[in-house]
N, C-alpha and C positions, 0 to 999 in steps of 0.2 A: 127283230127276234135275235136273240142270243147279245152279242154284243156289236150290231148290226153293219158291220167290216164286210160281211162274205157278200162279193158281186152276186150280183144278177142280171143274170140277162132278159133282155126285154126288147119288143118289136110289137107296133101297132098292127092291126089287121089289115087296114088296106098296104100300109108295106110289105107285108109277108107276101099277101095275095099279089102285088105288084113285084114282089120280091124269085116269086113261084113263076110269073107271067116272063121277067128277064132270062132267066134260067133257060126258062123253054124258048124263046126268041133267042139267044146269045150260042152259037153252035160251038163255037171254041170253049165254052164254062161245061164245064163235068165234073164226075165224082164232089167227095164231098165240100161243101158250100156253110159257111154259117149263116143263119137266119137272123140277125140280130138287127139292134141298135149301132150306129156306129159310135154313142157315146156312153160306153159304158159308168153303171150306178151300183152303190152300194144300196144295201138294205134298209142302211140309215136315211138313204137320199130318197128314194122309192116314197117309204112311210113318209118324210118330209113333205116331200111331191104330191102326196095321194091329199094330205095334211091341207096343203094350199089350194090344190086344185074345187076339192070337195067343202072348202072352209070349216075343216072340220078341226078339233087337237087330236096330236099323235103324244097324247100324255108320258107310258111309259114303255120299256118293251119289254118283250116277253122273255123270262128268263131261262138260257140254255135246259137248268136242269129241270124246270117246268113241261117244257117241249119234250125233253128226256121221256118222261114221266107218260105226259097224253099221248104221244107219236109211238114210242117204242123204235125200233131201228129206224121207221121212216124219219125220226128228227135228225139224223146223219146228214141226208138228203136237204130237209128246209134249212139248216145250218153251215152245208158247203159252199165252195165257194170257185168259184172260176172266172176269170177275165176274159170275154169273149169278145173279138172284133169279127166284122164282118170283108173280112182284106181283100176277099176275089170280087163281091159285090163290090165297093170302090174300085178296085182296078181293073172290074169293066164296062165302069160309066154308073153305076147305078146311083140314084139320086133317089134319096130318102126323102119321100115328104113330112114325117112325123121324127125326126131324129133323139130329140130329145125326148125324159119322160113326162114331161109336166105338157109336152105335145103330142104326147102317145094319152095319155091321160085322157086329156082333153078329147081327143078324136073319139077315145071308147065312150064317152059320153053322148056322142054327137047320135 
């Protein structure tokens, strides 16, 4: 979508839920936490990923002022952009079994 640069963040389900489960096991982790992927992807790589995993083509993408046009303000939203790590989750042990997204993919399948 747009010119597919703006990050996004992404977390399987059983990470999140494994993610949720540390939190509450881990006395010293408070306030806020990011839920993510530890490796973060652009939009481009997402659609790529979705592309391989599903053997599908990711022909063209959507163009910003199209989204403009269907979304109205929400296209703001699907075209932002943010670099999310997850820093307190690694620095207190936490081990992602889905890290990547073509293994987060993959899992939503299963």
């Amino acid at each position: 979508m747009g010119d597919g640069r703006q990050y996004w963040s992404h977390i399987s389900l059983h990470d999140e839920v494994a993610a949720l489960r540390h939190l509450v096991d881990t006395p010293s982790l408070s306030g806020p936490v990011n839920l993510t992927a530890p490796e973060p992807v652009t939009n481009r790589e997402v659609t790529a990923a979705m592309g391989r995993v599903l053997r599908r083509p990711t022909l063209f993408p959507v163009p910003a002022p199209a989204l403009r046009i269907v979304l109205g303000d929400f296209a703001q939203d699907v075209l932002g952009s943010q670099r999310v790590l997850p820093g307190r989750l690694l620095e207190t042990g936490f081990d992602f079994a889905f890290p990547t997204i073509d293994e987060a993919i993959r899992a939503a399948l299963r």
